[in-house]
Biotite code that builds the C-alpha atoms (Angstrom):
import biotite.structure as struc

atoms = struc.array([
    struc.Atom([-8.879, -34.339, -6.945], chain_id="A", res_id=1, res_name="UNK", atom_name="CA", element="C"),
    struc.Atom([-8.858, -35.596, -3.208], chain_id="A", res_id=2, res_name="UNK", atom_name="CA", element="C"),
    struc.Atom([-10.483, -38.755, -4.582], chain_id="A", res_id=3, res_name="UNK", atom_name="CA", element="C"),
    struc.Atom([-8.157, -39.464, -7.454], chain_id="A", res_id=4, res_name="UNK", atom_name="CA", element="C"),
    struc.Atom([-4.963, -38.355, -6.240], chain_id="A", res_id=5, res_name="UNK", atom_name="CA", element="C"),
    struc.Atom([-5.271, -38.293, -2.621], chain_id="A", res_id=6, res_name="UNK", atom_name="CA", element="C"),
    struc.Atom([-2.091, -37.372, -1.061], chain_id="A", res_id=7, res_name="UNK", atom_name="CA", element="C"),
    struc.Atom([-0.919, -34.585, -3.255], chain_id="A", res_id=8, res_name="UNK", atom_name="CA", element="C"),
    struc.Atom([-4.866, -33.232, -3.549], chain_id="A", res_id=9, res_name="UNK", atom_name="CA", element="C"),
    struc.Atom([-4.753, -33.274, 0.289], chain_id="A", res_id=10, res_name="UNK", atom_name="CA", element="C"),
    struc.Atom([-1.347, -31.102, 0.121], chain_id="A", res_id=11, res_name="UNK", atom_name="CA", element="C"),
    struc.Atom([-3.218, -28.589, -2.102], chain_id="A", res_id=12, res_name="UNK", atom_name="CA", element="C"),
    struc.Atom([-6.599, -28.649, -0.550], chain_id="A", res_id=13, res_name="UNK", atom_name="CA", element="C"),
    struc.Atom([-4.420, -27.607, 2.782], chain_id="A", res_id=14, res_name="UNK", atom_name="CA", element="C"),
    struc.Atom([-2.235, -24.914, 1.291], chain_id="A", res_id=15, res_name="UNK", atom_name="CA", element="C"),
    struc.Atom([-4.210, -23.324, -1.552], chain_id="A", res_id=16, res_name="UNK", atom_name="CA", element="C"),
    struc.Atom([-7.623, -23.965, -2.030], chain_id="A", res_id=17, res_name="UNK", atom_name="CA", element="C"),
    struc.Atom([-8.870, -23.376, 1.663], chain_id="A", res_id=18, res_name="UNK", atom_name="CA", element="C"),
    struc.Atom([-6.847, -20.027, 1.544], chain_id="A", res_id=19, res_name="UNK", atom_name="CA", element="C"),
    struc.Atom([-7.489, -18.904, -2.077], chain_id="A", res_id=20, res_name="UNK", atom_name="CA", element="C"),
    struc.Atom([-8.039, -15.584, -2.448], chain_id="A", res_id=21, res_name="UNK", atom_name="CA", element="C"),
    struc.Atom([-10.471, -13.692, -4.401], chain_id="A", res_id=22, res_name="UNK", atom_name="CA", element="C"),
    struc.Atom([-8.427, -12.451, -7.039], chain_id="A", res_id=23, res_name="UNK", atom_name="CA", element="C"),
    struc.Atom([-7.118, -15.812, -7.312], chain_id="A", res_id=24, res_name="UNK", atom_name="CA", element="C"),
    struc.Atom([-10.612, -17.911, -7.809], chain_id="A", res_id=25, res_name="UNK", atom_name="CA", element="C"),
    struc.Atom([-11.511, -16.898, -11.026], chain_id="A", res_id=26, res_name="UNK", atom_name="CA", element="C"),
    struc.Atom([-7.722, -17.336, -12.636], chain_id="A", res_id=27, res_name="UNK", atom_name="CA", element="C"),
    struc.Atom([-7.721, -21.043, -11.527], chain_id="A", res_id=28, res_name="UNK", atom_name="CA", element="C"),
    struc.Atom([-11.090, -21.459, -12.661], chain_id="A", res_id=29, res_name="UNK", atom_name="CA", element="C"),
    struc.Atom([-9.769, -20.256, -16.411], chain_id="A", res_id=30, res_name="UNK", atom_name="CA", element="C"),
    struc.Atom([-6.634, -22.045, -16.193], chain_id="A", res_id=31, res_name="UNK", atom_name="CA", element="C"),
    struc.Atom([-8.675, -25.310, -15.422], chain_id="A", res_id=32, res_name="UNK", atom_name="CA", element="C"),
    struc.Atom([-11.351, -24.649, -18.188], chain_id="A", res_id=33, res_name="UNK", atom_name="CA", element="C"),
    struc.Atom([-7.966, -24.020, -20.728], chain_id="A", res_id=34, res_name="UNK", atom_name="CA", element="C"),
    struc.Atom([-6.447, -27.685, -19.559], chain_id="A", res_id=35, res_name="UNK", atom_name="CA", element="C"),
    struc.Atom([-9.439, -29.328, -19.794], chain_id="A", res_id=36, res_name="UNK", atom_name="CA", element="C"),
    struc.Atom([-10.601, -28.292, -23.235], chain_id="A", res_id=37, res_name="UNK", atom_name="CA", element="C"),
    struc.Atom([-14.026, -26.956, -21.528], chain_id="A", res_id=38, res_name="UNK", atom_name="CA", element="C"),
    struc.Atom([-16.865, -26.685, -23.809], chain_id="A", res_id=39, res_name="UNK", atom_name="CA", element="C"),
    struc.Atom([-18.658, -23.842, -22.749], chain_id="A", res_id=40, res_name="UNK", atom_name="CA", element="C"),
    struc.Atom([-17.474, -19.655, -23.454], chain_id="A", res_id=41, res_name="UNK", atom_name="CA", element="C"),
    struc.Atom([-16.438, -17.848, -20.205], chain_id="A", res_id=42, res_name="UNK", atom_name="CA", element="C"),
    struc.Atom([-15.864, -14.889, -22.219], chain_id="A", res_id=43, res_name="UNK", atom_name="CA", element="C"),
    struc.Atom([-17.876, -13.088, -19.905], chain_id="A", res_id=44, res_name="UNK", atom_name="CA", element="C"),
    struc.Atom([-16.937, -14.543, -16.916], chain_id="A", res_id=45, res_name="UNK", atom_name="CA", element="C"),
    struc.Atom([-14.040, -12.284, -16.063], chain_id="A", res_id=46, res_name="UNK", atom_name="CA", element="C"),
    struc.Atom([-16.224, -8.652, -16.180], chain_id="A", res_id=47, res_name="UNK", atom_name="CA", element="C"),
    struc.Atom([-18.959, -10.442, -14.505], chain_id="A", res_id=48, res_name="UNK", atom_name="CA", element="C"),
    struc.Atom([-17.322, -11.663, -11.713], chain_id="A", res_id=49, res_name="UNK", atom_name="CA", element="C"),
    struc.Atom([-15.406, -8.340, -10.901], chain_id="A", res_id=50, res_name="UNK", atom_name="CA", element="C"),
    struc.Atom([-18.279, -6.235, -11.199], chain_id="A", res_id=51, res_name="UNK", atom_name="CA", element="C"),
    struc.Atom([-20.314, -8.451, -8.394], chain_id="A", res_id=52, res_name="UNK", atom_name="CA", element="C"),
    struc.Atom([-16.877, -8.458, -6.209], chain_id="A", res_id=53, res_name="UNK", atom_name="CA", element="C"),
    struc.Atom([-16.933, -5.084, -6.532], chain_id="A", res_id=54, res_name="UNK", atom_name="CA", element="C"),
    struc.Atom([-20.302, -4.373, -5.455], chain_id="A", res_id=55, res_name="UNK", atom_name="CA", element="C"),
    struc.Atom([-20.134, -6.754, -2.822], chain_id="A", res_id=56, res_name="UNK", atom_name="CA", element="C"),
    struc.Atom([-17.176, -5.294, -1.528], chain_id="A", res_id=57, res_name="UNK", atom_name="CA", element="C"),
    struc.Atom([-18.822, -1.623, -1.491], chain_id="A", res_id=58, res_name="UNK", atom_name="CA", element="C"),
    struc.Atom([-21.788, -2.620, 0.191], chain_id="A", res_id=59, res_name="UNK", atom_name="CA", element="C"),
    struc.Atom([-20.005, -4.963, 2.648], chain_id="A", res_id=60, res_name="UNK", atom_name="CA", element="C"),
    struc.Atom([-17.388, -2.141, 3.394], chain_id="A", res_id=61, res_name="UNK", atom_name="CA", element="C"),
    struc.Atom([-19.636, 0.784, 3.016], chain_id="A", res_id=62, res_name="UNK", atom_name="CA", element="C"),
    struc.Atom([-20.972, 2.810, 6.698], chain_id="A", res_id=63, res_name="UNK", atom_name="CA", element="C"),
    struc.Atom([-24.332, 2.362, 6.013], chain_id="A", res_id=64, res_name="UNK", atom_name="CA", element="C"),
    struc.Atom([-26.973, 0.928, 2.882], chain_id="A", res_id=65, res_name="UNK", atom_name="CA", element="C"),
    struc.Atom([-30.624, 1.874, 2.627], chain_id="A", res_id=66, res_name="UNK", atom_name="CA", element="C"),
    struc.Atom([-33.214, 1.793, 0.129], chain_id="A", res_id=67, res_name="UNK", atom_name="CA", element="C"),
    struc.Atom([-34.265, 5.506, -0.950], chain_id="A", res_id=68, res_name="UNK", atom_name="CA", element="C"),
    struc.Atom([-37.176, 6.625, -3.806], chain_id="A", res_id=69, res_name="UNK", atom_name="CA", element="C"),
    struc.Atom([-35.879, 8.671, -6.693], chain_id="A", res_id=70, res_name="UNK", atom_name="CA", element="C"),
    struc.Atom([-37.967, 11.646, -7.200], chain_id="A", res_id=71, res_name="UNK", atom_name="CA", element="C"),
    struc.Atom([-36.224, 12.022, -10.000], chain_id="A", res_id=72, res_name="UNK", atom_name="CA", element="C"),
    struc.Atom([-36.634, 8.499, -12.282], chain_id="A", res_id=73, res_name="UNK", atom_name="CA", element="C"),
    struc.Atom([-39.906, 7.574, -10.065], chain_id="A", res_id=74, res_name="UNK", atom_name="CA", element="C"),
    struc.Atom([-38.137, 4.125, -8.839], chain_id="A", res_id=75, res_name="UNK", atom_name="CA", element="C"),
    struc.Atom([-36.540, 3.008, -5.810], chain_id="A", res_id=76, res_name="UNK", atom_name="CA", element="C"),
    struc.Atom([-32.601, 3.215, -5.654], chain_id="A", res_id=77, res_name="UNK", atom_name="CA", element="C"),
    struc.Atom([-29.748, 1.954, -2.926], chain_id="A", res_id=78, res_name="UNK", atom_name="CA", element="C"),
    struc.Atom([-28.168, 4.585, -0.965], chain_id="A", res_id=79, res_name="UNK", atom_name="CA", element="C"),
    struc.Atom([-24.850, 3.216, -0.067], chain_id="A", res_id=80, res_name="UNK", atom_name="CA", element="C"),
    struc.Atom([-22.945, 5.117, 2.430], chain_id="A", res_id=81, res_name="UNK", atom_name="CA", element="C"),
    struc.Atom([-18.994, 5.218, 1.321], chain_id="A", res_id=82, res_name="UNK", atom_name="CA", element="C"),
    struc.Atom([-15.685, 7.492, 1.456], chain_id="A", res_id=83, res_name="UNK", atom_name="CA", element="C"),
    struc.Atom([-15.644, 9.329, -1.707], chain_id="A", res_id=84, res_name="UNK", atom_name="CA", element="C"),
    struc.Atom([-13.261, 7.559, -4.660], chain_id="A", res_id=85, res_name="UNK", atom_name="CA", element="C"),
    struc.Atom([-13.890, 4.320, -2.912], chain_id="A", res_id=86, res_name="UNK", atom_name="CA", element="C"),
    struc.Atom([-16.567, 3.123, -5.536], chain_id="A", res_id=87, res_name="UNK", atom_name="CA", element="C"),
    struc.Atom([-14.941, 0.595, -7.830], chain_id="A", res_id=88, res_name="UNK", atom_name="CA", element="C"),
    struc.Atom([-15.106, 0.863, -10.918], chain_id="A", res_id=89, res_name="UNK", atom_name="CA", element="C"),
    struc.Atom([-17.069, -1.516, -12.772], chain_id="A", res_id=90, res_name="UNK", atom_name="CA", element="C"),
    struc.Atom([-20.147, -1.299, -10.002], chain_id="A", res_id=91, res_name="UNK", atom_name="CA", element="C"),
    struc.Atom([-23.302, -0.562, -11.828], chain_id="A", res_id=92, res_name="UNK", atom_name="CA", element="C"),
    struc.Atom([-24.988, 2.777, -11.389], chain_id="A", res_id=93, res_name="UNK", atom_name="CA", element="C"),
    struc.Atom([-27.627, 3.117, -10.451], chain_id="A", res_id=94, res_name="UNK", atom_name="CA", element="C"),
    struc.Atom([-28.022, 0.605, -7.907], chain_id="A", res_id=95, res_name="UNK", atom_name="CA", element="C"),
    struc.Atom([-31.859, -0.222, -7.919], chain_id="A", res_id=96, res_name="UNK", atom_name="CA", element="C"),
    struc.Atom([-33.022, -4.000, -6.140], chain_id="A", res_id=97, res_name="UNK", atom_name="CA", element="C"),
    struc.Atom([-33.764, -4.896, -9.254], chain_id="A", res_id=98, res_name="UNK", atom_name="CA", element="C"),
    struc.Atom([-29.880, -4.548, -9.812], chain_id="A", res_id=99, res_name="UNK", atom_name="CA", element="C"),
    struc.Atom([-28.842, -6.782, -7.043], chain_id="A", res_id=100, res_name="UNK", atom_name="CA", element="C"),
    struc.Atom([-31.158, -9.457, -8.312], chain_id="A", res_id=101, res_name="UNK", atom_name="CA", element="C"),
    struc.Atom([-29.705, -9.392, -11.593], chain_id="A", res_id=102, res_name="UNK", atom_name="CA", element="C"),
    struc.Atom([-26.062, -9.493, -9.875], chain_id="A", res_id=103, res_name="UNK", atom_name="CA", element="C"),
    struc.Atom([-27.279, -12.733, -8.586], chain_id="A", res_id=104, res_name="UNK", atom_name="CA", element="C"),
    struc.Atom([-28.357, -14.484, -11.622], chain_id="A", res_id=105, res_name="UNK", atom_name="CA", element="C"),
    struc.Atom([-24.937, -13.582, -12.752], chain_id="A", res_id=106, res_name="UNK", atom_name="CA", element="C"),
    struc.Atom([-22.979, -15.259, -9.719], chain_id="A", res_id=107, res_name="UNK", atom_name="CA", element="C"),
    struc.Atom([-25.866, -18.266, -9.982], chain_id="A", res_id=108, res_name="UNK", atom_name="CA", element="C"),
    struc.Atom([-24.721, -18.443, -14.009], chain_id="A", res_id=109, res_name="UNK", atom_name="CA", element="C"),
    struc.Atom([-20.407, -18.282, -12.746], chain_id="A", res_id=110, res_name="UNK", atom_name="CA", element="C"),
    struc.Atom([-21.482, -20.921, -10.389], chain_id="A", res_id=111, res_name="UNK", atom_name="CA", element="C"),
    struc.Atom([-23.186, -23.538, -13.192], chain_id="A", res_id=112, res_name="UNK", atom_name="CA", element="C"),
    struc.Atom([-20.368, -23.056, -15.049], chain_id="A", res_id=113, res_name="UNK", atom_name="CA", element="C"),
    struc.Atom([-17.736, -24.136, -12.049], chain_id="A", res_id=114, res_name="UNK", atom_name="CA", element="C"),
    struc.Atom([-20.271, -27.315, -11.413], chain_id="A", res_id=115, res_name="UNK", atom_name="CA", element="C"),
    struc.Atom([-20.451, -28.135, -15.554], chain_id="A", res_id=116, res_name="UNK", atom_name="CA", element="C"),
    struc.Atom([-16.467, -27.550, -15.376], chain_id="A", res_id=117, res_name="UNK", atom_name="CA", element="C"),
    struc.Atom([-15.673, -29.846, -12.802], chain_id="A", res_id=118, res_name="UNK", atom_name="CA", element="C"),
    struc.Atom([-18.178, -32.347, -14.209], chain_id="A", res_id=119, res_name="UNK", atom_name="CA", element="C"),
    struc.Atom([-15.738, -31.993, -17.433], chain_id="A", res_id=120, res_name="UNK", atom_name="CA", element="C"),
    struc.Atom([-12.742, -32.518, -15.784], chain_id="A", res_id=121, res_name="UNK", atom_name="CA", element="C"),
    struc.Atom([-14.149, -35.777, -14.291], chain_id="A", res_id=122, res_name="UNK", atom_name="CA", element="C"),
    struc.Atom([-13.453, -33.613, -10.876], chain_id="A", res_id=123, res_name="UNK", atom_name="CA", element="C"),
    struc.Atom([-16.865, -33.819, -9.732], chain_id="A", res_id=124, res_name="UNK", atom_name="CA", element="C"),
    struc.Atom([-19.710, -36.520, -10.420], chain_id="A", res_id=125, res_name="UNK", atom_name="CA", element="C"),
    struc.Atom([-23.597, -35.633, -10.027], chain_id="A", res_id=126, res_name="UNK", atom_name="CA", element="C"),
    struc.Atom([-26.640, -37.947, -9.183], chain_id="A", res_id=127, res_name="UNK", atom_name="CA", element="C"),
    struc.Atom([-30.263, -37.016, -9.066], chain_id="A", res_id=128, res_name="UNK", atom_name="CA", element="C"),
    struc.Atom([-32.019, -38.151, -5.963], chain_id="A", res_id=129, res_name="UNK", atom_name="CA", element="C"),
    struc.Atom([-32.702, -41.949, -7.383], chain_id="A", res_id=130, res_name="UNK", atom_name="CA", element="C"),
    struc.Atom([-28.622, -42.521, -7.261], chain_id="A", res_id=131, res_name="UNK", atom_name="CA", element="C"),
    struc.Atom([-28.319, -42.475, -11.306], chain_id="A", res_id=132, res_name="UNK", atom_name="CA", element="C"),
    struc.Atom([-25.751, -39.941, -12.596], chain_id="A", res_id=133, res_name="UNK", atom_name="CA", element="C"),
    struc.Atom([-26.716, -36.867, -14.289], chain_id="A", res_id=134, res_name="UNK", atom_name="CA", element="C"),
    struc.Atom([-25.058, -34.394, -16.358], chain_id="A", res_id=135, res_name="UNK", atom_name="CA", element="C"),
    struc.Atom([-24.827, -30.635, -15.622], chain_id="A", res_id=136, res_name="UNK", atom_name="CA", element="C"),
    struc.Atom([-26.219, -28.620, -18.222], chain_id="A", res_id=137, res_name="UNK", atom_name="CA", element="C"),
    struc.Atom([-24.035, -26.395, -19.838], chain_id="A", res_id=138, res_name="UNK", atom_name="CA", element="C"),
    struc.Atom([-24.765, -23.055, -18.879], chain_id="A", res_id=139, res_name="UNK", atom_name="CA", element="C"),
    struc.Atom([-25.664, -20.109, -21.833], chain_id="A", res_id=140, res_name="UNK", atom_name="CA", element="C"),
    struc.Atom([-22.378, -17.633, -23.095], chain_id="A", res_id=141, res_name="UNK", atom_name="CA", element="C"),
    struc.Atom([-24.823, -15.185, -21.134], chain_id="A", res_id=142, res_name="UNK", atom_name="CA", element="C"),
    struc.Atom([-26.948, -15.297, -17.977], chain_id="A", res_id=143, res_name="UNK", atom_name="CA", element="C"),
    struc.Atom([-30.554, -15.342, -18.208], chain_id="A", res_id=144, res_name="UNK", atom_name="CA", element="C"),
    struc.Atom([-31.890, -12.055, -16.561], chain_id="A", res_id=145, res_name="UNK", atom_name="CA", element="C"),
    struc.Atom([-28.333, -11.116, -16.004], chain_id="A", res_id=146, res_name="UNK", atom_name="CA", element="C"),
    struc.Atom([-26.559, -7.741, -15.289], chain_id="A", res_id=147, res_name="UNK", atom_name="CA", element="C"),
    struc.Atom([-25.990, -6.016, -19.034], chain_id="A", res_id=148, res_name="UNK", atom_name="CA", element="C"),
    struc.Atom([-22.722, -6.659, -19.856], chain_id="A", res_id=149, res_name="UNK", atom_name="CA", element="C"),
    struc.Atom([-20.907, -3.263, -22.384], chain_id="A", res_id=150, res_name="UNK", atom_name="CA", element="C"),
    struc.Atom([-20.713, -4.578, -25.913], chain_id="A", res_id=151, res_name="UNK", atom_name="CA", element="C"),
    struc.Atom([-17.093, -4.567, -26.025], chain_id="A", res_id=152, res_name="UNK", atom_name="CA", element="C"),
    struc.Atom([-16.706, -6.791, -23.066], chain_id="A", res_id=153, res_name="UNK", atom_name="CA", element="C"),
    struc.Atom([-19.172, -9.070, -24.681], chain_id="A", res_id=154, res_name="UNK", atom_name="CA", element="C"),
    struc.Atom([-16.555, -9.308, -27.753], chain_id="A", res_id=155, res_name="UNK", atom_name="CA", element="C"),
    struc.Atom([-13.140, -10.623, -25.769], chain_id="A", res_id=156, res_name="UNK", atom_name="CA", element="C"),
    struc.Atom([-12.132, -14.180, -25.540], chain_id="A", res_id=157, res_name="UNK", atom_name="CA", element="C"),
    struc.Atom([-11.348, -15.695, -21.935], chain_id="A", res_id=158, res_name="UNK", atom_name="CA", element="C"),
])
């Protein structure tokens, strides 16, 4: 946008997109993917996104985290440290490391689809280390080694 349309992308870049908030970012990102006709589902996108601001927001605001073994299941679990009925509620349980590394691939899969969207709204252009342009893939309608998504979430439209 600050390329194309300098003056009025500078305006926005300087009142809304360095301040966006986070329950802002992923509503512009749908809005953009409606008015540009993007090819790719973000049906998903909404749940997924919430659940990892959620669980980034109870560890980040949480007294203490640690890693604890289960007696119980056998397997190592996260013992986060919180004020009762702070938990949201879409934060997976249990919380195992294994859980956190699938809440990445899930942020890694919102964030291909940002790059492949701005690559469709001619926002953004790509080149592989030679200088010759490239094309984004376009991400899956689900992460690879993702967080499970519920079945009905799996079902709405964006």
């Amino acid at each position: 946008m600050l390329h194309q349309m300098p003056e009025v992308g500078q305006l926005i870049a300087k009142h809304y997109l360095r301040r966006i908030r986070d329950d802002e970012r992923l509503s512009c990102l749908l809005a953009l993917a409606t008015d540009t006709g993007y090819s790719a589902s973000l049906a998903e996108a909404r749940f997924r996104f919430e659940r990892a601001k959620q669980t980034r927001d109870l560890v980040g605001h949480s007294g203490a985290v640690a890693q604890a073994w289960n007696a119980q299941t056998k397997d190592w679990i996260v013992a986060i440290s919180h004020r009762p009925g702070q938990k949201g509620s879409r934060v997976p349980s249990p919380l195992t490391p294994a859980t956190f590394e699938r809440l990445s691939n899930d942020c890694q899969w919102i964030t291909a689809h940002v790059l492949r969207l701005t690559y469709e709204a001619n926002l953004s252009d790509f080149i592989d280390f030679t200088g010759q342009p490239v094309e984004p893939p376009l991400p899956p309608c689900s992460p690879e080694d993702g967080e499970p998504v519920p079945y009905r979430v799996q079902q709405r439209s964006p």
